[in-house]
N, C-alpha and C positions, 0 to 999 in steps of 0.2 A: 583499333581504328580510333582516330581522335577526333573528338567533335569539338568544333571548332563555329562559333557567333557570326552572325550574319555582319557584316562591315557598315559600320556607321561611324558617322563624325563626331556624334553624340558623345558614343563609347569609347571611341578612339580619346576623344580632349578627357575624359576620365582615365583613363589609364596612362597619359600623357601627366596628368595634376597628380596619380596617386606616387610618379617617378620623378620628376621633374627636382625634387629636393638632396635627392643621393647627390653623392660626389660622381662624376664621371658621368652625369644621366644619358645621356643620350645611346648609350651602351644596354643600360637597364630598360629604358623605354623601349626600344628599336628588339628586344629579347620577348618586353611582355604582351607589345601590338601583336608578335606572331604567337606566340603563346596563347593570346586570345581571338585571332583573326586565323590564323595559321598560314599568314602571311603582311608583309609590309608594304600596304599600296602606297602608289606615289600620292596622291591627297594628302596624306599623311606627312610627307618631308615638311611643309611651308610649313604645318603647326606645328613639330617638332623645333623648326626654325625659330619661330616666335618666342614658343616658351622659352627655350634654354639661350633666348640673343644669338645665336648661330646663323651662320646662311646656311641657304636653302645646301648650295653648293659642299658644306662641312658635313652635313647631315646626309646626301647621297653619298657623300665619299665614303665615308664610316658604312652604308647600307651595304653599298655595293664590293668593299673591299672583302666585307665577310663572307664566305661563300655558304655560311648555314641560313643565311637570311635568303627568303623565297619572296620577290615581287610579285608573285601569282601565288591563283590560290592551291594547294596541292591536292592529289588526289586522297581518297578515302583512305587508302594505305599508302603508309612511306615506309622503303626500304633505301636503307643507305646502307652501300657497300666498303668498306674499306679498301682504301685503295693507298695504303704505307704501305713501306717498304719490308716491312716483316709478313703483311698479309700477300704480297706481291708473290715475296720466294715463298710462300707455301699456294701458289695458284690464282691467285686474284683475280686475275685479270682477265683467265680464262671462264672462270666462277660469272667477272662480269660480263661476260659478249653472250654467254648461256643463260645467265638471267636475262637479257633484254632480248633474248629469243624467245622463252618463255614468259614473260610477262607482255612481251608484245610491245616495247617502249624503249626510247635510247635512254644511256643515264644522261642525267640533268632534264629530264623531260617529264611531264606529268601525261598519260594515255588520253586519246581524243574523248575514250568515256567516262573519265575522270574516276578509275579505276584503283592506278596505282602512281606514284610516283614514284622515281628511282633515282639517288643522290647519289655521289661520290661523298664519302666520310676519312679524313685522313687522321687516322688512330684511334679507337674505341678504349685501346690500354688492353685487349687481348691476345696481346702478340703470342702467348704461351699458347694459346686455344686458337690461331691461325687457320684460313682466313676468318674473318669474322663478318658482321654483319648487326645493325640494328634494325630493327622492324618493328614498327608502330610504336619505339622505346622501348624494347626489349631486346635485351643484347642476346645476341646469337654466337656462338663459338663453333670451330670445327665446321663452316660453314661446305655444304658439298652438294652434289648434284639432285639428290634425294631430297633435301630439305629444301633449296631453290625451286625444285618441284612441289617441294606440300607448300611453300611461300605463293606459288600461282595455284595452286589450287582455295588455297585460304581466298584471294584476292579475287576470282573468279566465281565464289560463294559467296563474296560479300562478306566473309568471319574473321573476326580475329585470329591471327596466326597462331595455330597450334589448336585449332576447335576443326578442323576438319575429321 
């Protein structure tokens, strides 16, 4: 479970100034607001705008094109599922409709008790170890119905995945 800073503008324009110098910045910033927030709020676009000369409008575009960047905040656990095409032919997708039974959440959605989040991920790089899965960053291989299961039981404890 990742703990993640309360959202300020304070801390935001600091990690906006510690990025702002890379080549490409708005890429790096737009990675270390969630890294530190564990999401990218919209307040956030206009400063990015300012610092790097950008409009507001370049700065959504880039947010919203990516699909790892979360405009909300995510739950306590994140489980992103792979959903390529090598995890697909060894069951994926059936893996996914039975996690969002048991976790109680559709993917792309964070649970009403801010429990779990549950993401689509396309390619982890474990296509040999099919389906796969990451959770909480830690990559999961040979994902299957037993472990989707101790995944809601971790999550429904409050513990990191694999302390049940």
């Amino acid at each position: 479970m990742a703990v993640y800073e309360d959202w300020s503008t304070e801390r935001a324009a600091q990690v906006i100034a510690e990025h702002k110098h890379l080549d490409g910045a708005t890429m790096p910033i737009l990675h270390a607001l969630q890294e530190t927030f564990g999401f990218v709020p919209d307040p956030v676009v206009p400063m990015i705008a300012e610092t790097l000369n950008l409009s507001r409008a370049e700065v959504y575009g880039v947010l919203t094109f990516y699909h790892d960047f979360r405009r909300e905040p995510p739950g306590r656990t994140v489980v992103k599922l792979c959903a390529a095409e090598a995890c697909q032919s060894m069951g994926s997708t059936a893996l996914t409709a039975y996690a969002e039974e048991k976790l109680g959440v559709s993917m792309g959605e964070t649970s009403a008790d801010g429990r779990v989040t549950l993401e689509p991920i396309y390619c982890l790089g474990l296509c040999a170890c099919a389906p796969s899965a990451l959770v909480d960053g830690q990559l999961v291989g040979r994902l299957d119905r037993a472990t989707v299961d101790e995944i809601a039981e971790c999550v429904a404890a409050g513990k990191h995945f694999g302390e049940v």
